[in-house]
C-alpha positions as CSV (number, residue, x, y, z in Angstrom):
1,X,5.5,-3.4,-11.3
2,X,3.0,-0.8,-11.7
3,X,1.2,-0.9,-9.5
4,X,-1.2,1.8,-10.3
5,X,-2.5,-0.4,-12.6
6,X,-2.4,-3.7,-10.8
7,X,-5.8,-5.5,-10.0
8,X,-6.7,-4.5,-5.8
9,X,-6.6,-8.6,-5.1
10,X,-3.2,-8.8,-6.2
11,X,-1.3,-10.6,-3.4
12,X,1.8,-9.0,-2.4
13,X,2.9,-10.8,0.7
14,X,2.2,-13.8,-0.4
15,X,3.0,-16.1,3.3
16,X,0.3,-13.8,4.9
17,X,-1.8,-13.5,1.9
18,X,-2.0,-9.5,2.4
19,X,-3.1,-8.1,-1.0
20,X,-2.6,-5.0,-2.8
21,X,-6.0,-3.7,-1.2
22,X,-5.4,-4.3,2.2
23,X,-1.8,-2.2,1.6
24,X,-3.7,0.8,0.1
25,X,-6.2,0.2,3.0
26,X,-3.2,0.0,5.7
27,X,-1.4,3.6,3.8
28,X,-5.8,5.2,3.6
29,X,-5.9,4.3,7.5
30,X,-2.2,6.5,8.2
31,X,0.3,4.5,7.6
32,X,3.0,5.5,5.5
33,X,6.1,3.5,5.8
34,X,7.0,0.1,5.1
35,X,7.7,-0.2,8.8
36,X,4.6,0.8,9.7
37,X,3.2,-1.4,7.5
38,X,5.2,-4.6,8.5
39,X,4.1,-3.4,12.2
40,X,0.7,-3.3,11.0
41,X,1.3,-6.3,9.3
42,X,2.8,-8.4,12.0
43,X,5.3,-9.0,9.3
44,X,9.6,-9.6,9.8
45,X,12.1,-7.1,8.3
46,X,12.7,-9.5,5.2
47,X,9.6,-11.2,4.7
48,X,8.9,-11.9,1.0
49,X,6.9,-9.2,-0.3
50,X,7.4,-6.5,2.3
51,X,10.1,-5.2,-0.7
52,X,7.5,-3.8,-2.6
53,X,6.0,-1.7,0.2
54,X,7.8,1.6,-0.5
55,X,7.3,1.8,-4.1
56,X,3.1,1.0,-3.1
57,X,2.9,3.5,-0.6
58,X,5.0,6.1,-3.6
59,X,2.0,5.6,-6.1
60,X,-0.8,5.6,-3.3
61,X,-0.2,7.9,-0.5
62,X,-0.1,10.8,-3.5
63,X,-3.4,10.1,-4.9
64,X,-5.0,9.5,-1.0
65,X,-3.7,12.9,-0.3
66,X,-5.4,14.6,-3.3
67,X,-8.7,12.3,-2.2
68,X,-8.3,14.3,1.2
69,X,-7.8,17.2,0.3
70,X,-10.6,17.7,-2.4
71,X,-8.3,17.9,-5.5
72,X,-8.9,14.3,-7.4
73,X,-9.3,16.3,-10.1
74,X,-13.3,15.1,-10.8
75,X,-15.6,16.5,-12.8
C-alpha cells in the first residue's frame, strides 16, 4: 500500500478501529516501532493490522523528522 498517499481515516487496525492518523499521530508523539505502537495501542503481537505498522512508520517518521528539523523543503 502506499501509504503516503492513503486518505488519514483510513483504518488500519480494523478490531480497534485505529486509523492511519492516529498511527502518524502515535510515530509524531515518539513512537517509532511497531512495538511501541502495539504498547501504545493496547494491541497483541498478531492483531490484524499491526503488519502494516513498520512500513507506516518507514514513510512517516522520515518526513516528521524533516518537519522537526526545519527542512520540509517549503517555500
Amino acid at each position: 500500500m502506499d501509504w503516503e498517499r492513503t486518505p488519514a481515516d483510513t483504518v488500519v487496525v480494523e478490531s480497534e478501529e485505529i486509523t492511519l492518523r492516529d498511527v502518524v499521530q502515535a510515530a509524531a508523539d515518539g513512537v517509532d516501532t511497531p512495538e511501541g505502537l502495539m504498547e501504545v495501542f493496547g494491541l497483541d503481537e498478531g492483531t490484524a493490522g499491526t503488519e502494516h505498522f513498520q512500513s507506516i512508520l518507514d514513510v512517516f517518521l522520515p518526513a516528521i523528522a524533516r518537519m522537526r528539523s526545519g527542512g520540509c523543503g517549503g517555500g
